[in-house]
GUROTI-632929 format. One record per atom (N, C-alpha, C): residue in one letter; x, y, z negated. Coordinates in pm, whole numbers, padded with zeros to 5 digits, always signed. Each point is the difference from the previous one (the first is absolute). Layout:
AXYZ...
END
This chain:
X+04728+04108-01762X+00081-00096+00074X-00083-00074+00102X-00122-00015-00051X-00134-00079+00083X-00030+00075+00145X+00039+00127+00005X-00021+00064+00145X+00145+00023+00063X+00087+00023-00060X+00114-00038+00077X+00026-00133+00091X-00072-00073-00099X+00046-00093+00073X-00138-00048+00104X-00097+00041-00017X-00134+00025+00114X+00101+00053+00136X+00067+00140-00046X+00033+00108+00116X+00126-00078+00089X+00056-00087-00098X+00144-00125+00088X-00088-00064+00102X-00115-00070-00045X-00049-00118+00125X-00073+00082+00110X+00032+00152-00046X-00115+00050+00133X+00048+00047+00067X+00063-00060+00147X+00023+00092+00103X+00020+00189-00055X+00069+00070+00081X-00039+00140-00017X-00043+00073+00074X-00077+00070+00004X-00133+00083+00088X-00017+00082-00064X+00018+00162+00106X-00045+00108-00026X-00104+00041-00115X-00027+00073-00021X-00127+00010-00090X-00023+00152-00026X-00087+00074-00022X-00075+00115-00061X+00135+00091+00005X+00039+00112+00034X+00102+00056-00073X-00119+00108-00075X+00145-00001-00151X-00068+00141-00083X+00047+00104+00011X+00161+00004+00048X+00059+00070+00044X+00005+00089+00125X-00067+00041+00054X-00026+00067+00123X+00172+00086+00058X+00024-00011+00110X+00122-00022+00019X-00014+00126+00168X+00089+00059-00012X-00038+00128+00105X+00073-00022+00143X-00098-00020+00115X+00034-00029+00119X+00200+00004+00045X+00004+00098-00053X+00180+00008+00041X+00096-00035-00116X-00040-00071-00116X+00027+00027-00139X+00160-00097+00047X+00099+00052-00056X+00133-00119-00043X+00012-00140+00002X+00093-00048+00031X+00013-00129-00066X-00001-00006-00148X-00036-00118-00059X-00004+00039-00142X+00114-00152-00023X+00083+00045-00042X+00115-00124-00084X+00039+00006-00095X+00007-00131-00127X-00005+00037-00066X+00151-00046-00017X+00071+00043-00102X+00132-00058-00049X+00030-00036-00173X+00004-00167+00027X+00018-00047-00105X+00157-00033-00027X+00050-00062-00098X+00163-00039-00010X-00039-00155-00099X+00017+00015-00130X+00000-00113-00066X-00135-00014-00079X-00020-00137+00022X-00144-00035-00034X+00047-00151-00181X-00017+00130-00081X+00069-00100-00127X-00085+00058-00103X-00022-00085-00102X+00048+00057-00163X+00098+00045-00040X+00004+00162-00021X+00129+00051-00039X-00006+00123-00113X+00014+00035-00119X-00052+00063-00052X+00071+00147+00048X+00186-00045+00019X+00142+00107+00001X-00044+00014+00165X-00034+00083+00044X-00055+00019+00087X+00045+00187+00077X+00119+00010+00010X+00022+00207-00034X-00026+00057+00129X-00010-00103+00106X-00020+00072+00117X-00135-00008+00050X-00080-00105-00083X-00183-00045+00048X+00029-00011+00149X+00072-00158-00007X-00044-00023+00186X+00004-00153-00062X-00041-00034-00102X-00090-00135-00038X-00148+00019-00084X-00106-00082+00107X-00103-00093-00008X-00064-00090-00080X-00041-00033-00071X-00039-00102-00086X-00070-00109+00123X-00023-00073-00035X-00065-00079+00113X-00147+00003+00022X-00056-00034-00152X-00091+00088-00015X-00083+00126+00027X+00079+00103+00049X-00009+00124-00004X-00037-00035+00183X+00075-00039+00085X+00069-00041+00128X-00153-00076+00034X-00054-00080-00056X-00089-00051+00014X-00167+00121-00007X+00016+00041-00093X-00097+00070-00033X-00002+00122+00130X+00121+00030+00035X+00023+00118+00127X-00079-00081+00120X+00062-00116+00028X-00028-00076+00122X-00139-00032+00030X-00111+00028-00167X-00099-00068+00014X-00081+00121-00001X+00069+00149+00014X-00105+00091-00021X+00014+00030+00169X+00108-00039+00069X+00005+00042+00104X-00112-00106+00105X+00012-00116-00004X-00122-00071+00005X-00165+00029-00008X-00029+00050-00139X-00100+00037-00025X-00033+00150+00090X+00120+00087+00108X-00017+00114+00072X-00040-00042+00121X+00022-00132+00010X+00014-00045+00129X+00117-00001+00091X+00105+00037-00035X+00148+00049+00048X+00053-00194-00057X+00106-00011+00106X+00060-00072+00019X+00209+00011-00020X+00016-00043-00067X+00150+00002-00012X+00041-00118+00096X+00140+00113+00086X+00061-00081+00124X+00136+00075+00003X+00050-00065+00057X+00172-00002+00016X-00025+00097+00104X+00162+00115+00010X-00012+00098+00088X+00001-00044+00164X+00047-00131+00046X-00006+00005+00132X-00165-00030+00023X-00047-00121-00108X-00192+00058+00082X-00039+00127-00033X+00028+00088-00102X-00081+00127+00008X+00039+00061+00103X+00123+00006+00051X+00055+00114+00107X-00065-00097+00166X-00014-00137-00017X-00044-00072+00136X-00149+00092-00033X-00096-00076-00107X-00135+00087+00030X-00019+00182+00027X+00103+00069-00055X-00006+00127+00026X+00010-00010+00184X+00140-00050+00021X-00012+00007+00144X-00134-00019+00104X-00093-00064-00041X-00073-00028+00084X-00119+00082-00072X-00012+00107-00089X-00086+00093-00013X-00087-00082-00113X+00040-00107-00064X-00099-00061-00144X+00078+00018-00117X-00022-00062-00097X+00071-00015-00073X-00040+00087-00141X-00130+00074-00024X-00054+00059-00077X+00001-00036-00111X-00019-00113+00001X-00048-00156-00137X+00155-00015-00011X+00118+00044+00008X+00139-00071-00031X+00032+00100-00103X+00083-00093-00087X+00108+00146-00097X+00162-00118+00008X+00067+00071+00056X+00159-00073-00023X+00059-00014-00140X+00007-00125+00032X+00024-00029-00159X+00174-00057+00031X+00107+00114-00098X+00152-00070+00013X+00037+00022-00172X+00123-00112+00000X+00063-00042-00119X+00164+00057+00038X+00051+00054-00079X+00143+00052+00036X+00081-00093-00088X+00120-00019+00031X+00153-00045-00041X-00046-00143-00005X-00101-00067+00046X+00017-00150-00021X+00013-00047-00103X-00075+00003-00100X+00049-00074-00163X-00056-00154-00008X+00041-00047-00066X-00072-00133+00034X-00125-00048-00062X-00023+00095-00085X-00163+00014-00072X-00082-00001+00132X+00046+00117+00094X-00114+00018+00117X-00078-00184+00042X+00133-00073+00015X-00120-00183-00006X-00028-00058-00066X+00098+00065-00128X-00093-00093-00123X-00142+00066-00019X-00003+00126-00031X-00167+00044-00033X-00039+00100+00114X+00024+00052+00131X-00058+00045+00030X-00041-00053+00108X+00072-00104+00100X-00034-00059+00070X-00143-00078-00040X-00020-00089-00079X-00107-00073-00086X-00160+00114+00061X+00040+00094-00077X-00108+00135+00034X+00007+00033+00105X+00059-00014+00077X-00065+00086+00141X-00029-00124+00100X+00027-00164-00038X-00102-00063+00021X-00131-00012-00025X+00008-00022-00161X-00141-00005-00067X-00105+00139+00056X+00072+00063+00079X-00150+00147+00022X+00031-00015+00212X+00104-00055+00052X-00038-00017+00160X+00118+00108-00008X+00053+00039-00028X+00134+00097+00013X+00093-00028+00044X+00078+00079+00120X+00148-00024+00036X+00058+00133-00096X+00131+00010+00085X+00126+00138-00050X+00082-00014+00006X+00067+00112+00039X+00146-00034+00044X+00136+00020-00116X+00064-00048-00037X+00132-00020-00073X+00109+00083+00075X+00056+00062-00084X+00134+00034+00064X+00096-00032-00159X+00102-00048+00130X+00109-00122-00094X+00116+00028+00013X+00111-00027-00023X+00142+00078+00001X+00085-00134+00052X+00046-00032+00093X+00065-00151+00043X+00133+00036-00046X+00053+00109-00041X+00128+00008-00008X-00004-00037-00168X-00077-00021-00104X-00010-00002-00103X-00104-00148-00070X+00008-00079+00109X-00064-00148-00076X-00001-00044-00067X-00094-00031-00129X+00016-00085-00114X+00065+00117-00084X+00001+00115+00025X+00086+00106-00093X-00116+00053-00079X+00061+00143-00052X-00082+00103-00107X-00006+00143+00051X-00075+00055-00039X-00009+00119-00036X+00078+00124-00051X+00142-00046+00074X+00094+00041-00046X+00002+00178-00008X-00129+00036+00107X+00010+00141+00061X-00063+00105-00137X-00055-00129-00103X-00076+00095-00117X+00095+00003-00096X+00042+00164-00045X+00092-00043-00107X-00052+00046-00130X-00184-00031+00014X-00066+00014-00113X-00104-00168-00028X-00061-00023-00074X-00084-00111-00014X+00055-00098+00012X-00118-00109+00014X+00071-00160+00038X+00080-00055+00094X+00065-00056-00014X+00037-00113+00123X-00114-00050+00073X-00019+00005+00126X-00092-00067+00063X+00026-00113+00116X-00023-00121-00016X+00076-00090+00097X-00042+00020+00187X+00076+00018+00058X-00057+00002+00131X-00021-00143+00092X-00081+00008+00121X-00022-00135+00053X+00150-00037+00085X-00023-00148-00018X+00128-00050+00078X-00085-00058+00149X+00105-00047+00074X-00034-00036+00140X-00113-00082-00019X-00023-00086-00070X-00102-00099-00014X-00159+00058+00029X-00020+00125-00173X-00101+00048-00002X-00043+00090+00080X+00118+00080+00094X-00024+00085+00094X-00054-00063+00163X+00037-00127-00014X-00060-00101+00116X-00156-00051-00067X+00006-00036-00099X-00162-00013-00046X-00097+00119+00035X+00046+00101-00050X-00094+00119+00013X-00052+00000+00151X+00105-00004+00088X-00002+00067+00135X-00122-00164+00038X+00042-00170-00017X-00060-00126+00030X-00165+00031-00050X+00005+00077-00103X-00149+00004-00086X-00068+00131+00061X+00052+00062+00121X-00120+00131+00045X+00079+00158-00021X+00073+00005-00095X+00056+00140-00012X+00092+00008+00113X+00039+00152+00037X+00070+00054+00066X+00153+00038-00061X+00062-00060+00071X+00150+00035-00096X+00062+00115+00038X+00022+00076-00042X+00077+00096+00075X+00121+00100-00044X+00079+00083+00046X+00135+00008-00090X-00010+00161-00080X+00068-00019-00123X+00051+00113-00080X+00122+00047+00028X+00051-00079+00107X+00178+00057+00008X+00044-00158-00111X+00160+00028+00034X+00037-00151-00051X+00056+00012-00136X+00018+00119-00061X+00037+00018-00159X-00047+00113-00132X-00129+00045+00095X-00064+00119-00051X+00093+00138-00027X+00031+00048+00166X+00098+00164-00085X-00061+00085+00088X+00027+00102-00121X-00102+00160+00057X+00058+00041+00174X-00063-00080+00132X+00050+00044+00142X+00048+00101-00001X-00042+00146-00102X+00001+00108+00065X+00172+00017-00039X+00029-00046-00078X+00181+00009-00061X+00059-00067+00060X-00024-00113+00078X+00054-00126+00086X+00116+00073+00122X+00097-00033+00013X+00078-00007+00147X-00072-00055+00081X+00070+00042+00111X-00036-00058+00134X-00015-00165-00003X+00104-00070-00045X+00046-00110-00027X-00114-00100-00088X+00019+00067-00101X-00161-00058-00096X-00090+00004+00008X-00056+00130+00091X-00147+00012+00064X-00029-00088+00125X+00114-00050+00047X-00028-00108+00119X-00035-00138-00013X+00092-00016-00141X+00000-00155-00058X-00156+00006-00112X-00058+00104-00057X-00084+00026-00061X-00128-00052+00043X-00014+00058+00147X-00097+00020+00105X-00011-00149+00087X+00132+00032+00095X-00024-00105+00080X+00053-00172-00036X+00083+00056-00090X+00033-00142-00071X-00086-00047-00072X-00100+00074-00090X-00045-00088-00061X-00131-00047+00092X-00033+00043+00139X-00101-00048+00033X+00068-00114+00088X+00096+00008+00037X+00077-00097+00094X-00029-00124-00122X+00077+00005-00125X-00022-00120-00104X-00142-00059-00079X-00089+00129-00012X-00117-00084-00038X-00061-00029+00153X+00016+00018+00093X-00033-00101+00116X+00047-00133-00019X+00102-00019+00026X+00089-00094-00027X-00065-00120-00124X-00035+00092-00097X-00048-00095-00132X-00112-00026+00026X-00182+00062+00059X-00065-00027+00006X-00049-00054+00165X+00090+00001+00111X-00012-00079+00137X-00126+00060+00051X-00011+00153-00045X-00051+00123+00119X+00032+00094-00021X-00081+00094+00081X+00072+00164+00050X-00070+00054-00119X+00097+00087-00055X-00019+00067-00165X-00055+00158+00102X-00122+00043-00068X-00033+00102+00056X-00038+00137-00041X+00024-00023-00170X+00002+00137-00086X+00114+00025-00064X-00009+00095-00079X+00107+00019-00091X-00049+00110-00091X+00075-00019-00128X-00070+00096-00067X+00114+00114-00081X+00019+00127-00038X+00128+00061-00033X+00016-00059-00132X+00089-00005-00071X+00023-00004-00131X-00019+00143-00047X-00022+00000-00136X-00014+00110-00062X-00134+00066+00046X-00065-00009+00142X-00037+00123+00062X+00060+00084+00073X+00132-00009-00029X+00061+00108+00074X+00055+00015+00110X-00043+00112+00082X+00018+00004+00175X+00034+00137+00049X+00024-00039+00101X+00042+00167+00091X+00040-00055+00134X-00028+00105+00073X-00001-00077+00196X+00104-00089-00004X+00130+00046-00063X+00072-00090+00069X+00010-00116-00032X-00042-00068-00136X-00034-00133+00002X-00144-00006+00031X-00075+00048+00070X-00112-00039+00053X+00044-00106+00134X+00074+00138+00033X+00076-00021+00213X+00070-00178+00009X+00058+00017-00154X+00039-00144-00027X-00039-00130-00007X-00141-00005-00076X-00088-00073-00004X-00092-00027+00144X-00049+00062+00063X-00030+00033+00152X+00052-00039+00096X+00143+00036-00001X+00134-00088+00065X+00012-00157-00007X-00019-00061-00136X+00013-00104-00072X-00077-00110+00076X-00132+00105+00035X-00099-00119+00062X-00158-00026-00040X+00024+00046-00147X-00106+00022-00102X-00121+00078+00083X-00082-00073+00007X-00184+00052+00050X-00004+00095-00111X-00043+00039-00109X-00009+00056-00062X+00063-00053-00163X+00050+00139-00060X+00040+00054-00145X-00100+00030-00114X+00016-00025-00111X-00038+00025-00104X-00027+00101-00103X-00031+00121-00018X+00125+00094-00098X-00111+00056-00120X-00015+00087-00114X-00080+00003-00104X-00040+00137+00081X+00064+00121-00040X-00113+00137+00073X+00137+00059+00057X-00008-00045+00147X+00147+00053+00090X-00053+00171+00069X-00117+00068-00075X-00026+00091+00057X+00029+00054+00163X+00039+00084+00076X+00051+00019+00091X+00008-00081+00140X+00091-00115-00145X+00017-00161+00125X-00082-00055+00045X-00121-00014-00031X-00111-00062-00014X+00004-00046+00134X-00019-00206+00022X-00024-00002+00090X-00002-00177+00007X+00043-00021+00181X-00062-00166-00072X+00157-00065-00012X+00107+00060-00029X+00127-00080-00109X+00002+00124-00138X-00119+00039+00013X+00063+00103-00178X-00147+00002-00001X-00064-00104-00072X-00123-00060-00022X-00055+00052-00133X-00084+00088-00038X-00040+00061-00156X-00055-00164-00036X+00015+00014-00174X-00068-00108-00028X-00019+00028-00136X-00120-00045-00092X-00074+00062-00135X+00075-00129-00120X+00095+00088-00086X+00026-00106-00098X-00095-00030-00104X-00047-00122-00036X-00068-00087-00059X+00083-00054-00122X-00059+00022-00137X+00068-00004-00111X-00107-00122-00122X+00034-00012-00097X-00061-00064-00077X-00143+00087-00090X+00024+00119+00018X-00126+00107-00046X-00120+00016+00121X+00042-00046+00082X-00119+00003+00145X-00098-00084-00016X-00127+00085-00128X-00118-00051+00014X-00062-00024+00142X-00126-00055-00010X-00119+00030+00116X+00017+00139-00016X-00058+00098-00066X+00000+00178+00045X+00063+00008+00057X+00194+00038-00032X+00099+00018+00028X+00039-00061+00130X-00043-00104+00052X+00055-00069+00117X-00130+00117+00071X-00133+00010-00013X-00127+00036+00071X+00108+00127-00023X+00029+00076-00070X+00031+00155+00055X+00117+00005+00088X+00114-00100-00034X+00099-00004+00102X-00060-00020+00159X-00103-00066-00015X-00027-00060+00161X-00065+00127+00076X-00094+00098-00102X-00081+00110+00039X+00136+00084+00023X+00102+00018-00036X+00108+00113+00016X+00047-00064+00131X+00034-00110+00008X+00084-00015+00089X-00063+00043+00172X-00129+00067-00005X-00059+00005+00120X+00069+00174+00010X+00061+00055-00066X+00102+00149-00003X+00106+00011+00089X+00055-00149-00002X+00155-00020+00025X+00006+00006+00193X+00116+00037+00006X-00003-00005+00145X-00011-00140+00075X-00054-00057+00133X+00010-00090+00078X+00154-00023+00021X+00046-00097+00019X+00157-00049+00095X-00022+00043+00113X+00135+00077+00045X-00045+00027+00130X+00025-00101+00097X-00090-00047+00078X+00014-00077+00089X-00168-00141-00032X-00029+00035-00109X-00087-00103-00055X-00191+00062+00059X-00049-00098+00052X-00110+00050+00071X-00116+00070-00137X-00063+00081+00064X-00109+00030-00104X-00107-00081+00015X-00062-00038-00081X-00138-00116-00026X-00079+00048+00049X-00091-00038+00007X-00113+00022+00039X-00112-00044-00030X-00099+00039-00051X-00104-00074-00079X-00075-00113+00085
END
């Protein structure tokens, strides 16, 4: 606890990487959901906090920096950004400020949230396995965004786009960025799919919408900067396990459109 809390009062600065990282290598993002004690757990997209901590502090010790997707994609643009890993939280739960916000102060960390405005102060209604999980209401979704995170949208009630009408994919997309504007008093500039699941034509949608860039888990094909690959992060993600995910992820294809690094 004695160096955690050393690593809070210290500014954050680059340091040593151990990870050696390959001139053209991916973005690396990671994707978290709920950051709880939970034992009923059937889908593993909850965190212990603990666990969340221990991730954040091995990424530290690489020298890599956790940041919300609009600075990783600003530093990519301008050819840096080596030292970044995107760090996002899906469906907005309200654990994300009770315990994870806390941690990605205590280590110099931003990340971006994606939140559901059509579903405030609601649940998890989309799991029809495990717990109830409470989601954030307008309040905590204005804290997050006041305290450094990036808010950005899931669509306004979590449904699979790719089944959506015309009608629902509009209100999905552009409504819910029209309303979490509205709630947080700026331009909402990501979005992330529910489920994962995509295909051009809710890509064309999201694109349309306004959205700088999309979110998605492995959109193969789509790959790009609104069908964004991103590495799910679970409660079994030792130090190894995170170190071999990060060594794989230099396999995966670039976004097209995203500059290559340069050492």
């Amino acid at each position: 606890m004695a160096a955690d809390t050393a690593l809070a009062e210290t500014p954050w600065t680059p340091r040593p990487r151990r990870v050696r990282l390959l001139p053209e290598a991916p973005m690396w993002v990671a994707m978290y959901h709920s950051v709880d004690d939970c034992a009923d757990d059937p889908y593993e997209v909850t965190v212990p906090a603990e666990r969340l901590a221990a991730q954040l502090r091995w990424l530290r010790r690489q020298g890599l920096r956790g940041v919300s997707m609009t600075r990783l994609l600003d530093a990519r643009a301008r050819g840096e950004g080596r030292d970044l890993v995107g760090l996002t939280f899906d469906d907005g739960y309200t654990d994300f400020v009770d315990h994870a916000l806390p941690l990605l102060h205590q280590y110099g960390f931003d990340a971006t949230v994606f939140v559901l405005p059509g579903r405030l102060a609601g649940e998890n209604v989309w799991d029809p396995l495990g717990p109830r999980k409470p989601l954030l209401d307008a309040d905590g979704i204005r804290r997050a965004a006041a305290e450094g995170m990036e808010v950005a949208s899931h669509g306004l009630t979590h449904v699979d786009l790719t089944l959506a009408d015309d009608r629902v994919l509009r209100q999905e997309t552009s409504g819910s960025r029209e309303a979490l504007a509205e709630l947080v008093g700026r331009e909402v500039e990501g979005f992330c799919y529910p489920y994962g699941t995509v295909d051009a034509r809710v890509v064309d949608a999201v694109r349309d919408a306004g959205y700088r860039y999309a979110c998605a888990i492995s959109p193969g094909p789509l790959t790009g900067i609104h069908a964004l690959p991103r590495v799910h992060i679970g409660r079994r993600d030792t130090a190894l396990r995170l170190h071999l995910k990060l060594r794989l992820n230099r396999f995966r294809r670039r976004a097209a459109g995203e500059p290559a690094v340069t050492p």
